[in-house]
N, C-alpha and C positions, 0 to 999 in steps of 0.2 A: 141819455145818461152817458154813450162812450163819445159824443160831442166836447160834454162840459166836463173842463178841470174838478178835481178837486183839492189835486194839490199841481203845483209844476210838474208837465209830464206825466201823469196819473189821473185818469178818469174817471167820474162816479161811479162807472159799471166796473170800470178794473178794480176800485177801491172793494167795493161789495162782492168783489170774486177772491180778493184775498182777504178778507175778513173769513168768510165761508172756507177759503182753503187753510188759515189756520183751525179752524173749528176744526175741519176733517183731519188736519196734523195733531192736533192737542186728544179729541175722540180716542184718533187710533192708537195714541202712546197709552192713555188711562185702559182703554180696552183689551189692548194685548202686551201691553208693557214694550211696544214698540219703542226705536230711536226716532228721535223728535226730527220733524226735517229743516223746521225753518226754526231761524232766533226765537228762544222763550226766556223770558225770568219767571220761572214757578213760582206759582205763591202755595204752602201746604193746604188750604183750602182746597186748593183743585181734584184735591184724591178724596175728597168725602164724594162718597156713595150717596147719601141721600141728595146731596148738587144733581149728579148725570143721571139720578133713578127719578126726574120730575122736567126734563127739557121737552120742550113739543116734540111731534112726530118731526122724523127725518125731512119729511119732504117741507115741512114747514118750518123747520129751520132754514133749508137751504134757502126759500122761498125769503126768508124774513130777512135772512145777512147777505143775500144777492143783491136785494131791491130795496132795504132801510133807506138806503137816502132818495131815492125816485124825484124828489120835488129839488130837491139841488139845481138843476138846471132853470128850473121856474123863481125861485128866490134869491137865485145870487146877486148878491152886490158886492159893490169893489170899492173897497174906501178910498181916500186920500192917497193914504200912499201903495195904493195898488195891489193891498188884499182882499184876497177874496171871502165873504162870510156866507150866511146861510141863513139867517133868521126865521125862527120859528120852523125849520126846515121836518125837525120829525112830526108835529100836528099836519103840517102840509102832504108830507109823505103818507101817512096817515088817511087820509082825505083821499087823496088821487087812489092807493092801492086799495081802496072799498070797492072804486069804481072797474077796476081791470084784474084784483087779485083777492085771493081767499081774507076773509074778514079776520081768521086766525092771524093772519101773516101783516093784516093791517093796523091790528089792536097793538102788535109786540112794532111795531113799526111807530106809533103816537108815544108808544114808552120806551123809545130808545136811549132817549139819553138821558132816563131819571135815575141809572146808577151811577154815572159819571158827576151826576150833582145829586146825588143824596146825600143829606146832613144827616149826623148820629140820631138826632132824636126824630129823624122818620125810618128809621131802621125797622123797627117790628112793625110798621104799618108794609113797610116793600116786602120783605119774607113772609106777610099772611098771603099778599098774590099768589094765583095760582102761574102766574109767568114768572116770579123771582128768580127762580134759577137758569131761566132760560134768557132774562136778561142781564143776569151776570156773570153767566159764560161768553154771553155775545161780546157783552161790553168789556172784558180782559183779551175776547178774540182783537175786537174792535183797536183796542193801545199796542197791541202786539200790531197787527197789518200794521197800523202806521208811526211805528219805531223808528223807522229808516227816516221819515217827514220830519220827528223831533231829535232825528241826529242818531239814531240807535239806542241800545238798549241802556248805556250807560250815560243815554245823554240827563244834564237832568231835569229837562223838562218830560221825560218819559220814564222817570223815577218819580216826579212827582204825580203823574197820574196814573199809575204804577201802585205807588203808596197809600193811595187815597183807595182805589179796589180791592185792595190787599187789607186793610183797616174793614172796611165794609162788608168785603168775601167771608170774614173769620165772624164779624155779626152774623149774616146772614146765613151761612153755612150753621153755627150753633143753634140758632133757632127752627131752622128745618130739620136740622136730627131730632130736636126736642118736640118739633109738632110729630114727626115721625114714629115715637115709641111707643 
């Protein structure tokens, strides 16, 4: 993983150590009402309680946004004009962490990137999961780490998918208070 790209200059291990270090920056502001350290665009979702009161155990989070993309170095291809993809990369990651890493950490690793493409009308089916909040905090950690790759916070390819978890967050977030009461 600290071998292969994931982006120019940026390796899938570094990728997954700043994923996890915004987790632990965005945590520590909702917990102690700390200043944020690194670039955020908040979305109001992120202060609902019932979100941070259902995320896996600590060690399994860290375990899941260190190591999500693992299979990255095994799947990459490089197209035509000389990007690089990942095909199928979170089933793959998925796979391999069964065999080396806790099954908790492999499960939320095969559903990495169904908040990033969830459509409206599978919204109440992702927030009955018992992982939904755990993967849509990963996956606004997930657009934050890589802001700087689509130009920063105001670029707006990172308003666009920005906007689309922000849309989704406010789904999801209302129906977990509502399973919650």
């Amino acid at each position: 993983m600290k071998d292969c790209e994931q982006t120019k200059g940026l390796s899938v291990l570094a990728h997954g150590q700043a994923v996890y270090d915004c987790f632990l920056d965005l945590q520590n502001h909702i917990k102690s009402d700390s200043r944020l350290r690194l670039e955020w665009r908040l979305a109001e979702w992120i202060y609902s309680p019932s979100l941070w009161g259902q995320l896996a155990p600590a060690e399994i989070m860290q375990e899941y946004m260190v190591y999500h993309d693992n299979s990255k170095p095994f799947c990459r291809v490089v197209d035509h004009e000389g990007r690089a993809h990942f095909p199928d990369h979170a089933k793959w990651s998925e796979l391999i962490w069964k065999q080396i890493g806790t099954e908790h950490a492999a499960r939320l690793m095969g559903m990495d990137m169904d908040v990033h493409l969830l459509k409206g009308e599978n919204v109440s089916e992702f927030a009955a999961r018992p992982e939904a909040a755990t993967l849509l905090i990963a996956g606004f950690c997930e657009v934050h780490a890589n802001a700087a790759m689509f130009g920063g916070t105001e670029s707006t390819s990172f308003k666009m998918k920005w906007k689309h978890l922000d849309r989704r967050g406010k789904q999801i977030c209302k129906l977990l208070a509502e399973a919650h009461r």
